[in-house]
N, C-alpha and C positions, 0 to 999 in steps of 0.2 A: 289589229290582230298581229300577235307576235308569231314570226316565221323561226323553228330552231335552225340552227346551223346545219344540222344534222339532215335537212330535207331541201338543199342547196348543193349541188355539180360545186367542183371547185370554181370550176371556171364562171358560175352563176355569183358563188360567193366573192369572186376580184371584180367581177364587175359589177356589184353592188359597193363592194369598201370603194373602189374606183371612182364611181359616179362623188361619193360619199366626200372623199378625198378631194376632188378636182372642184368638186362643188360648192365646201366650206374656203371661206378668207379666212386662214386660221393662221397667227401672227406665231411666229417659232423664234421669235427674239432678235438678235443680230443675223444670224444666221441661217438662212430659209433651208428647214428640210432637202431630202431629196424625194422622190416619190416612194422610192422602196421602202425609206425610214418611215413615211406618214403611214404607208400601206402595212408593215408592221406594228407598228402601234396600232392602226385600228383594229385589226386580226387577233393582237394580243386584249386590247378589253373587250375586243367579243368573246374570247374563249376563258377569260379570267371574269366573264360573269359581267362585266363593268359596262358594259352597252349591249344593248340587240337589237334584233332587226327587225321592224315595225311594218307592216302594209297599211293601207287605207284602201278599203278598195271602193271609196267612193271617190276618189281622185284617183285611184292605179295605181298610187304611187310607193315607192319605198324608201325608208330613210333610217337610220342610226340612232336610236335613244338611248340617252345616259340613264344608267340605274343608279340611287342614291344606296350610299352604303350603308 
């Protein structure tokens, strides 16, 4: 079930990209991100359409899906 952005507290919304962020091994090249940069980029493809936010609720769980362009 897709949850919109729009029916998430801000504070619900960072700690969802947060869990998101802390949770992915995601290789940033030579140079390992900082947290505000990863936590930006995920903010910006939620709001640029490019992922959203997924429940299950037969696991609870919430997690970040890419949408194909």
């Amino acid at each position: 079930m897709e949850i919109p952005l729009s029916s998430l507290s801000p504070e619900a919304l960072l700690a969802v990209v947060d869990d998101f962020v802390l949770r992915e091994g995601t290789d940033y090249g030579r140079h390992e991100a900082s947290l505000e940069s990863k936590r930006a980029d995920v903010m910006n493809a939620l709001k640029s359409g490019r992922a959203r936010i997924h429940f299950d609720p037969e696991t609870e769980t919430v997690t970040l899906v890419p949408v194909a362009p």
